[in-house]
C-alpha positions in Angstrom: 0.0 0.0 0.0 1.5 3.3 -0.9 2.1 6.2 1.6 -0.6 9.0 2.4 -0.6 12.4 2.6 -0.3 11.5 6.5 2.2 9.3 6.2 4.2 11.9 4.1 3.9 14.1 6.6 4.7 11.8 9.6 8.0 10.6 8.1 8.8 14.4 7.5 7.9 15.5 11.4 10.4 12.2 12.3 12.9 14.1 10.7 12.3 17.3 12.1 11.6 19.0 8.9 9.2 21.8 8.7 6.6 22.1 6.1 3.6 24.6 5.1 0.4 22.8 3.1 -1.6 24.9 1.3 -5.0 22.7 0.1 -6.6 23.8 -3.5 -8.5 22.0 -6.2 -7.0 19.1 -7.9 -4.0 20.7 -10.5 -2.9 18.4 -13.6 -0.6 21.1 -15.3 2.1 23.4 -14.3 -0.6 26.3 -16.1 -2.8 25.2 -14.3 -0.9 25.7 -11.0 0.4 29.0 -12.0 -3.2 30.1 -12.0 -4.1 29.3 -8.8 -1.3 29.0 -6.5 -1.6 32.5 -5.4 1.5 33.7 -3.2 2.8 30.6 -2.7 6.5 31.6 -2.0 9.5 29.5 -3.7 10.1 27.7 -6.2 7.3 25.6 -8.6 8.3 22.7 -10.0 7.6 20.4 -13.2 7.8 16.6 -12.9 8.6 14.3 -15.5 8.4 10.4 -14.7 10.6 8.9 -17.4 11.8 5.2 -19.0 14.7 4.8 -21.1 15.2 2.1 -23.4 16.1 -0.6 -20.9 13.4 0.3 -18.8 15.5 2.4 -16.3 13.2 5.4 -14.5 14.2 8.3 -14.3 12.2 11.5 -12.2 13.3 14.8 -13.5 11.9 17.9 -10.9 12.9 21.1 -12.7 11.6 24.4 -11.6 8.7 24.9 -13.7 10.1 27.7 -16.2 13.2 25.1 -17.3 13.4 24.5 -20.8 13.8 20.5 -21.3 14.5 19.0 -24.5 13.7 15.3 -24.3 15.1 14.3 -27.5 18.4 15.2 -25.8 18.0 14.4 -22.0 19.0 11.1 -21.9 22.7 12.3 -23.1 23.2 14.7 -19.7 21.4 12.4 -17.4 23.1 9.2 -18.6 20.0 7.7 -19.8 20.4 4.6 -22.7 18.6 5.9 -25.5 16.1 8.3 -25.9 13.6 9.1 -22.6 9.9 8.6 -23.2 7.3 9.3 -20.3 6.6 6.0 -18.0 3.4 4.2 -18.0 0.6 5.9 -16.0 0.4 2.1 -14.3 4.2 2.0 -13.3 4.2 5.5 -11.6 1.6 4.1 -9.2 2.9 0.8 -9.0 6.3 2.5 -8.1 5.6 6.0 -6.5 2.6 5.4 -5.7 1.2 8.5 -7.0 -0.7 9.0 -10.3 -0.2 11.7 -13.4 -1.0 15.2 -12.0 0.5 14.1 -8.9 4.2 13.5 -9.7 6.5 14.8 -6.7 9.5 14.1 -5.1 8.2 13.2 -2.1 6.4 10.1 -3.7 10.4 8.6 -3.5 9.1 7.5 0.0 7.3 4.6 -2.1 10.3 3.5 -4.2 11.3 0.5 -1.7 13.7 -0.3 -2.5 15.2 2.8 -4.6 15.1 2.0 -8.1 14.1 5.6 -9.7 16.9 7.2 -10.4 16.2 11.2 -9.3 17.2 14.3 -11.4 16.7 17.6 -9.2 17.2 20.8 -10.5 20.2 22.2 -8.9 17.8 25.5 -8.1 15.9 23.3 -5.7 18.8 22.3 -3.3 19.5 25.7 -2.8 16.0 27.3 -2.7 15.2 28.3 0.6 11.7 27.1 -0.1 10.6 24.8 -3.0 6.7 23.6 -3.4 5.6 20.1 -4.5 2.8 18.4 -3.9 2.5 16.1 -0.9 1.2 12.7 -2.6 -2.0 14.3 -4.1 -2.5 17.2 -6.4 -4.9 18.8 -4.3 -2.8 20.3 -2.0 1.1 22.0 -2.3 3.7 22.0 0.5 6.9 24.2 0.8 9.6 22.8 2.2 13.5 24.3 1.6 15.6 22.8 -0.1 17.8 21.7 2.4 14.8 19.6 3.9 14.2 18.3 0.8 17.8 17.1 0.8 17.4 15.7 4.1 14.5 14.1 2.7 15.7 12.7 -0.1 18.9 11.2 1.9 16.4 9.4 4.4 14.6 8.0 1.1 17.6 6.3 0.2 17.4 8.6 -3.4 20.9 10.9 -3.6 19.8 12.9 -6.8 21.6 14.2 -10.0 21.8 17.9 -9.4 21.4 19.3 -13.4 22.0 23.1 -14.5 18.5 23.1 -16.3 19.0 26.9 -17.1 20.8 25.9 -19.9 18.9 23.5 -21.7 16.2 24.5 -24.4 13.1 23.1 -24.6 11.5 20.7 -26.9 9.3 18.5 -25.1 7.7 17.1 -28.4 8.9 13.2 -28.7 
């Protein structure tokens, strides 16, 4: 059974790390968040759950303004082969989490790890970063070097990727 919300939020107070939640209707895109996030300080993110051609996943959180270009990913993130996006059925059956609701906090369901975790290097430094907490009706600012701290406990040390210098071209 995948992690809650609750759960989420348990396993973060066991490691002393401060959150905020803000609840909101359910959000699918990063447009849409834009919309209605209101002041929401920190950085916004965009989360790609990706498969190479031997089946390795791959997350990619970029702050939500990063250019991507797919067609060339794979060759900075050490990918075989060209990236397409994972099976709606895999991200839950690995994260635990469905499409609208990507995060890095659904790495609490990948026992043992097997994603492999490419984090915008914006986010380790941000003093705070927003992603949602399991569910994409709700956001939660954390800094980034919770999410760090997180991330280590997770057993998930990410790729940390310049994405300020990649162009995007998101069309497969």
């Amino acid at each position: 059974m995948p992690a809650s919300s609750s759960d989420l939020f348990a396993f973060l107070a066991s490691l002393s790390i401060p959150t905020e939640t803000v609840d909101h209707p359910p959000l699918f895109t990063v447009e849409e968040s834009r919309r209605l996030r209101g002041k929401l300080r920190g950085l916004h993110a965009k989360n790609l759950f990706l498969k190479d051609k031997k089946d390795r996943h791959f997350l990619v959180v970029a702050e939500e303004a990063a250019e991507i270009d797919l067609k060339r990913l794979h060759e900075r993130i050490g990918a075989r082969g060209r990236l397409s996006f994972g099976a709606p059925a895999r991200l839950l059956a690995v994260l635990g989490v469905t499409p609208g609701s990507v995060t890095p906090f659904a790495l609490l369901n990948d026992r043992p790890p097997s994603i492999e975790l490419v984090l915008d290097d914006r986010f380790a430094a941000a003093e705070a970063a927003n992603f949602h907490p399991l569910v994409n009706t709700a956001t939660t600012t954390i800094s980034g070097a919770d999410l760090l701290r997180f991330l280590a406990a997770t057993g998930h040390a990410p790729r940390l990727v310049d994405f300020s210098a990649v162009s995007i071209q998101t069309d497969l």
